[in-house]
N, C-alpha and C positions, 0 to 999 in steps of 0.2 A: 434595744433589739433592732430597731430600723436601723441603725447608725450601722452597724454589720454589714449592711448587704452586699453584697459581691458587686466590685466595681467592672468586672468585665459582663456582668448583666445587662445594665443598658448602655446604649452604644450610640451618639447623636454622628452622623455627618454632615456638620457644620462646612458648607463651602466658603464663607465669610472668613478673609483671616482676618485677625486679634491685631487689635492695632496696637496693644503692648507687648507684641510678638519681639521685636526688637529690643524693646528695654527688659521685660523678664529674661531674654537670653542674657544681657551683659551682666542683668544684676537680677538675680535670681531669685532674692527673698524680697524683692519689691512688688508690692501691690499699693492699688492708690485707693487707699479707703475711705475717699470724699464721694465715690460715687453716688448718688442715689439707691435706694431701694426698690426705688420703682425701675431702676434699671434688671431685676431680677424679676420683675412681671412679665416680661416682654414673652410671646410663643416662642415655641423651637421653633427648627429649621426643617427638621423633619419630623414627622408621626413615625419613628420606627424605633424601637428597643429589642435590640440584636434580633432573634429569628422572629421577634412578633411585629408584624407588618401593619399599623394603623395608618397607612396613607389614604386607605380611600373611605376617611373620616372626610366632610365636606367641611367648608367655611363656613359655610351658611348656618352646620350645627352648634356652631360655638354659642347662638343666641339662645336666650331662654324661651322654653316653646309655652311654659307655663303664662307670661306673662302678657306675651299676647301680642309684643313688640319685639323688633329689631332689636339687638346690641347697639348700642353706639360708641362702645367701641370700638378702632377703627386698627386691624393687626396691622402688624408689623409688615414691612413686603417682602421681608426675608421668610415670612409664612405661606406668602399667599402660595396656594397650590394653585397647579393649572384647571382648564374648565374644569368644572363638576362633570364625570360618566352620566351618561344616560341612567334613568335607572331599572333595576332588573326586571329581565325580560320575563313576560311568565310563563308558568312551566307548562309541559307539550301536556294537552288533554289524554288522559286511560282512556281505555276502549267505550265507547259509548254504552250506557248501563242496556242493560235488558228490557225487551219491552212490557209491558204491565199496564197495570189500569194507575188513570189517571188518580190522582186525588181532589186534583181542582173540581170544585163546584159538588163533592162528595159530603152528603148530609149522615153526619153520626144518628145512626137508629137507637143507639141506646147508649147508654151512660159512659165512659170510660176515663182509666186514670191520667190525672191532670199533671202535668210536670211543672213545678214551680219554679219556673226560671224566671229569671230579671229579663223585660226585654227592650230590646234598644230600639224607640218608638221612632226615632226620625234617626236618618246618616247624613247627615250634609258632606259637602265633598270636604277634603282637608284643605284648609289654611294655605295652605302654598307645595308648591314640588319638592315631594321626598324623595328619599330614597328606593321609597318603598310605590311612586306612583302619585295619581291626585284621587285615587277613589278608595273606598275601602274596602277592607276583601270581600267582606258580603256582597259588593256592586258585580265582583265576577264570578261569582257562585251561579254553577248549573242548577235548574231546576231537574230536582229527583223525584219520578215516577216509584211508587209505594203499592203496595198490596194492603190497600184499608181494608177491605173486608178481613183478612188477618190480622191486621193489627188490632183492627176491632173487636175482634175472638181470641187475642191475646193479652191483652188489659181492659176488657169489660168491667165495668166496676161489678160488685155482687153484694153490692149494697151496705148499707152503717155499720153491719155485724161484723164486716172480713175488711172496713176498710182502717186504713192505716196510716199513718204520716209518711208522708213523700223522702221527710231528711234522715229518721230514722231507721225505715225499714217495717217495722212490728213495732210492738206494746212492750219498752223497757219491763226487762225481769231484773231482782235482787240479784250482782254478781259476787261470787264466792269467793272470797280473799281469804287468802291465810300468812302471809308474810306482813313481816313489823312495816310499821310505817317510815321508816328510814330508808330500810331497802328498796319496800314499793316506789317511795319518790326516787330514787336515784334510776330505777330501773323508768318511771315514767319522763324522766327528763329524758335518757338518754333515748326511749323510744322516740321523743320530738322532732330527732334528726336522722333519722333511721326512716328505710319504707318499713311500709307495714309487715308483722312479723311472720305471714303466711307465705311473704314474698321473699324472706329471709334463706331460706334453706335452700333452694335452687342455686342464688345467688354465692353462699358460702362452699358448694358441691363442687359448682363448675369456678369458686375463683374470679366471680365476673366482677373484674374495677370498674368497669363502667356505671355499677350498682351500687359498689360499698368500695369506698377510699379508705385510703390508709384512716384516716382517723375514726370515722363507721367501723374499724376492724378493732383497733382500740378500746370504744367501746363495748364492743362486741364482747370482748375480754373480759370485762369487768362486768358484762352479765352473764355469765356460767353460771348454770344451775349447780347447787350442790346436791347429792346424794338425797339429805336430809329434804330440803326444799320441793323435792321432786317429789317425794315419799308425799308429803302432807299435801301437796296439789294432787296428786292422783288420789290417795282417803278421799280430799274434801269433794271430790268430783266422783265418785263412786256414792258417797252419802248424797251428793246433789247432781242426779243425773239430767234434769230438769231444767239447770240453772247456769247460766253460762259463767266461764271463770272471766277473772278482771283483768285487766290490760296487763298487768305486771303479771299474774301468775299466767295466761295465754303466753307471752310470751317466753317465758321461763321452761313449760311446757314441751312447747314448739321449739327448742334450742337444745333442749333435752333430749330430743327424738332423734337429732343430729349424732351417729358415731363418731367418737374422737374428736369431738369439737376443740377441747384446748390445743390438740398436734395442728388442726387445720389452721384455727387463728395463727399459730404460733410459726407456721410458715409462709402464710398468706402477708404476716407483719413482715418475715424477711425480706419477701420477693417485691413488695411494696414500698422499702424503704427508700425515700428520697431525702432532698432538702428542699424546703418549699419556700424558705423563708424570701428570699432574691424575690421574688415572683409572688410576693402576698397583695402587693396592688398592683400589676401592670397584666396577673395573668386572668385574674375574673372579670377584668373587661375586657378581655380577648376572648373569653371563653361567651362574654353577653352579647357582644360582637355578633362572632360566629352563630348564638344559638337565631339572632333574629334570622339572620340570613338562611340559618337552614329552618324554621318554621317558615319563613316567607315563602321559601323553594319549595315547599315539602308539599305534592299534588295529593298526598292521603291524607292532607292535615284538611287540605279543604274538602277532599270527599266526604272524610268523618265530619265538619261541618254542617255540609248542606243535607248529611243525612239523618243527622240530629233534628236538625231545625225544621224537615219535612216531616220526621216522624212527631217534634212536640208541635208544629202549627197544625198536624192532625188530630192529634191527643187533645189538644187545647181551644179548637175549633175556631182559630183564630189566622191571622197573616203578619206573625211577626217577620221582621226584616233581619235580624239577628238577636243573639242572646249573649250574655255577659260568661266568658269564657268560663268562669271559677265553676259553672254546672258543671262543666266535664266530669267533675271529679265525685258527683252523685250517680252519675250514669250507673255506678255498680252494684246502687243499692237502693232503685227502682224497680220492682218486679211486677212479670204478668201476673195476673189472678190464674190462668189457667195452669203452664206448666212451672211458674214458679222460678222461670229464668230471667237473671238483671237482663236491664234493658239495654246493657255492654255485649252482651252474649249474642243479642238478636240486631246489633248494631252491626257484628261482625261477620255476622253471619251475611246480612246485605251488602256488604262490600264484598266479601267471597263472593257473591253472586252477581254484585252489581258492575263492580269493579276486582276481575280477575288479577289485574297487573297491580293491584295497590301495595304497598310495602307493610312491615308489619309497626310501621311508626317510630319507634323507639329505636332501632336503626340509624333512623334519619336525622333523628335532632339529639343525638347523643352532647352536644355543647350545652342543649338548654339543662340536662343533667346535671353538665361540671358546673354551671354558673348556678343554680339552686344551691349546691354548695356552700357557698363563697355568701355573707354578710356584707350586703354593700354600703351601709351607715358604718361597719368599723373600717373596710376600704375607703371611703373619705375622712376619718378622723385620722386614720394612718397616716394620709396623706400630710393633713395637717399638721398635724405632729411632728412626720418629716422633717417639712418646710420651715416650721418651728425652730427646730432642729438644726437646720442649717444656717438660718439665719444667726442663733444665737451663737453660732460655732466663729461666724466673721468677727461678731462684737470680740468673741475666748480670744482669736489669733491678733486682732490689730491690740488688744491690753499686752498679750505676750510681748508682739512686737514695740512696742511703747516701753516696755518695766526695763528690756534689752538694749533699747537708746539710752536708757536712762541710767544706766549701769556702767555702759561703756563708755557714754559721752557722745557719743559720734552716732551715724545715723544708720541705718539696716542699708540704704544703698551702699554703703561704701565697703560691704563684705565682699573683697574679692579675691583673696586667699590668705596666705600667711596663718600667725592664729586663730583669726576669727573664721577661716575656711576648715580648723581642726573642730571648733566649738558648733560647726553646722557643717558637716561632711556630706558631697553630694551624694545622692541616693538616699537619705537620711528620711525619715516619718519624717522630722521638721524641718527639711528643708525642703519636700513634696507637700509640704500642708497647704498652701494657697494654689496650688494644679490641683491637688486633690479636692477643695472646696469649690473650686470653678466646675469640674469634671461633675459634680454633686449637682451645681449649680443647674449646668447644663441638663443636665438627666430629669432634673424636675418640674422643670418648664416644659419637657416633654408630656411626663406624666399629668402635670396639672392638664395639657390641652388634650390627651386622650381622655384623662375622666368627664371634660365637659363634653366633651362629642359626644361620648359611647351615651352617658346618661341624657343627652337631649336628642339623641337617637333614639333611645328605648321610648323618652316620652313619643317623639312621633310614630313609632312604632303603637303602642299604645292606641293612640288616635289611627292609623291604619287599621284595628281591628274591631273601630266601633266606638271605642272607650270617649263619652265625655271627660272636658275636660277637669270638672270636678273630680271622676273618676280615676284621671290618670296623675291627679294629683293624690289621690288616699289609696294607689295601689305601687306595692313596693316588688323591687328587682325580685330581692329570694322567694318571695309568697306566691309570685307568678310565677320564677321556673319552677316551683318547686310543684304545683299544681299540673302544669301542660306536664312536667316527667314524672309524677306520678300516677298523671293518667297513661301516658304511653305506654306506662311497663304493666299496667293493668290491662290497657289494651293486646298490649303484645304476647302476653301470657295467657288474656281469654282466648285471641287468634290460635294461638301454636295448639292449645288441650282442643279446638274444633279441627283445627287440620289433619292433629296427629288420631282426635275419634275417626274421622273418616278415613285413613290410613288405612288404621284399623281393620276399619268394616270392610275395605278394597283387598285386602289382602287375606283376611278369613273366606270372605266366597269367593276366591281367587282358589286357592287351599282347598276349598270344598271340591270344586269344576274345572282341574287346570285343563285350559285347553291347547291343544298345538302350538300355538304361539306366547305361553306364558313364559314367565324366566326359569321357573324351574324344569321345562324339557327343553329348551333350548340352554340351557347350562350342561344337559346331559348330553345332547347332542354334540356340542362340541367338545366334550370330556370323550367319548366313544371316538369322535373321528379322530382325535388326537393319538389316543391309543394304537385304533388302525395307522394311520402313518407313521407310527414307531417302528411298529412290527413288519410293514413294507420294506422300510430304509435297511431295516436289517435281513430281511429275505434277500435283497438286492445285495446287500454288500457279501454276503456267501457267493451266491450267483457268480460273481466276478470274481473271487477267488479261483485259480489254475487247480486243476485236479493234479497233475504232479510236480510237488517241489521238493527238490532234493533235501531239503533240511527238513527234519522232521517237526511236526505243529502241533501242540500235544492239544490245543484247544480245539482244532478240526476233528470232526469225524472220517475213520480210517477204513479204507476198502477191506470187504468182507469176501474172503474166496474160501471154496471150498478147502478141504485138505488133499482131495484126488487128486487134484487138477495143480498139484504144485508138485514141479521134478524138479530134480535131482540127488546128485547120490547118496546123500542120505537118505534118502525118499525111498528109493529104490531096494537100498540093504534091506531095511525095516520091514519088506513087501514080507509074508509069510509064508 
């Protein structure tokens, strides 16, 4: 299936010419297959695979960041790019938060719930100049001003009776299954790559790819509820109103309550049809590229940080420096004791307040989405396999060309027309096979040198967000995007249901009191004067109409005279 991929995909501009530019032209099926292997190690010339742009991959990334040492070895010069850019500038400060009462040096009067997050006791600076800076992003995190006496009347503990695990939520109850054990697994595999199935319908309504790829839609397919399925999940949940349903039947459920779900898949797969195959390893490291760049840029990513880490080193009564990013993804299922809202609800709410200009997240790092996707252990076995691949294809074509000498007597240089130019005709598969293995050849020394970048890029990435380096060795590409875009869209969806309540509430006592200046009298107002200047234009246009025109106008109104007052002599006979 690799062997496939569309040659006009990647695209090297090699400025070095071929120094058997010469001899391939006069003898066309020559190649010298004494070269070396290790001549096919060597870097490209350039980081670029047609429109995808990895030039400003550094040198420096090529080393392994795990190990703790340089590379020694030493690139080609036909690689070296020019200086290293600076690296990215950071992003312009939101409007300074609201003012409030401090939390520093604020003693908890009574008990409240503890957030158990991993925390990251010391930050030493990084190892050398990244891309990303020498400090880590906690080093430039604003300190955030809190309302503790709130917070404190919002997760008060209320002692052994009410409390509860942090990871869980509440007190596991028995959930109610009724589908065989075949279906359930196949429905709980395909939920593993799927958001969660609450987040599902929105997603399916409005058509968002950003949410659900063509293969998410796929699956999608092949969980249709049936009739039947539906029927015994609603029984068993009417007998057990009490009890929560199980992953597979919630989700079967909630996919059910979707009108017309097989017409929507079924055009959702049309409109989403591509081919992806070209682009199965060169484009999830563009897409892991991209996502660090836009989590690095992204100034709500750090606000929701530093507001986490203020509201748990208040919860926790403690001065963590940072936390191990994978909480994010409990934020939703932390609640007050009082009104019973996750601690995502009241996160958002402080950024609405604190930070008015913030984005809603998910927006912004839409790349770290497409690269959660994407399996980065089968994108370097691909690789390999390729390369495999390739190699093995030189040994195929130099036995071809051998069993050929050995047939005719004479050697593949000396094909230069007559019959042996009928037996390999130019334009031919075999007689483009050794430009096409080079062309291969070429393309793959690319991609080898973008997968070591991007992935010794992410480790330093990694270590820019805190991560020891033990840690950044047992945490993998997909598990992290798949975490920072799950919480986004959790974020993004708590935001929109607080925006669009306050909406709401602005537009009912809007409704109740409109006053002078609302839109619905000022819509009427200028509905009314519009009218009036209709009915002017056409006052005026009679107006200037002549009172006598010899043609008669049957659309005018026509003067009105007595009948006394008109002579002549028929007038006159008539008189009595």
């Amino acid at each position: 299936m690799l062997l496939n991929i569309n040659r006009t995909f990647f695209s090297v501009n090699s400025e070095r010419p071929m120094k058997e530019s010469d001899q391939t032209k006069d003898n066309p099926l020559t190649w010298d297959f004494d070269q070396s292997w290790n001549s096919f190690l060597k870097p490209a010339a350039r980081l670029c695979l047609n429109t995808l742009d990895f030039s400003d991959l550094w040198d420096e990334e090529d080393s392994t960041e795990d190990e703790g040492t340089h590379s020694t070895n030493e690139s080609s010069p036909c690689l070296r790019a020019p200086p290293a850019p600076p690296p990215l500038p950071p992003p312009p400060p939101l409007a300074s938060p609201l003012p409030s009462a401090s939390h520093k040096g604020a003693a908890i009067k009574c008990r409240t719930l503890k957030l158990h997050w991993r925390e990251l006791q010391s930050l030493a600076p990084l190892p050398r100049m990244t891309r990303f800076g020498t400090q880590t992003i906690w080093a430039g995190l604003e300190p955030v001003h809190l309302d503790t006496n709130r917070l404190e009347y919002l997760f008060k503990s209320k002692g052994s009776s009410t409390s509860f695990n942090v990871a869980s939520g509440r007190q596991k109850q028995p959930s109610v299954s009724v589908l065989g054990m075949k279906r359930s697994n196949i429905i709980t595999i395909a939920l593993s790559s799927l958001p969660p199935p609450r987040l599902l319908p929105p997603a399916i309504y409005s058509m968002d790819s950003s949410v659900l790829d063509r293969e998410d839609v796929q699956r999608l397919k092949a969980l249709i509820p049936t009739e039947e399925e539906l029927g015994l999940i609603k029984e068993a949940k009417a007998q057990n109103p009490h009890s929560p349903l199980a992953t597979a039947e919630l989700c079967l459920l909630t996919l059910g309550e979707i009108p017309h779900l097989n017409s929507r898949l079924q055009l959702w797969a049309f409109a989403l049809d591509y081919d992806s195959l070209e682009r199965e390893i060169a484009e999830p490291l563009f897409h892991l590229k991209l996502a660090m760049e836009q989590l690095a840029a992204s100034q709500t990513f750090r606000c929701i940080l530093a507001t986490v880490l203020a509201i748990g080193n208040f919860l926790n009564g403690c001065k963590a420096r940072g936390f191990e990013l994978s909480y994010l993804g409990k934020l939703s299922q932390v609640r007050d004791t009082h009104t019973r809202q996750p601690l995502l609800h009241h996160v958002c709410v402080l950024l609405l307040q604190l930070y008015p200009q913030s984005s809603d997240l998910y927006s912004d790092i839409t790349a770290v989405t497409k690269a959660g996707k994407f399996d980065y252990s089968l994108v370097q076995s691909n690789l390999t396999q390729l390369e495999a691949l390739c190699k093995a294809s030189w040994e195929q074509l130099k036995l071809l060309d051998k069993a050929e000498e050995k047939r005719k007597g004479g050697k593949v240089e000396k094909r230069r027309g007559g019959r042996n130019e009928a037996l390999a005709p130019e334009g031919s598969l075999r007689h483009r096979l050794p430009q096409i293995l080079k062309e291969c050849e070429e393309r793959l020394k690319v991609l080898r040198a973008v997968h070591r970048r991007v992935i010794n890029r992410f480790h330093s990435f990694l270590l820019f967000l805190g991560y020891s380096r033990a840690m950044v060795r047992d945490t993998k590409v997909e598990d992290f995007c798949k975490t920072i875009s799950n919480f986004s869209l959790e974020y993004r969806t708590t935001r929109q249901a607080i925006v669009l309540q306050r909406e709401r509430e602005r537009q009912k006592s809007g409704a109740e009191s409109p006053g002078p200046n609302t839109p619905v009298v000022r819509r009427k107002r200028q509905q009314t004067s519009t009218q009036e200047n209709e009915e002017q234009c056409r006052l005026e246009e009679v107006l200037r109409t002549p009172e006598s025109i010899k043609r008669l106008d049957v659309t005018l109104p026509r003067n009105r005279r007595r009948m006394a007052d008109i002579q002549g002599p028929i007038s006159r006979k008539m008189k009595w």
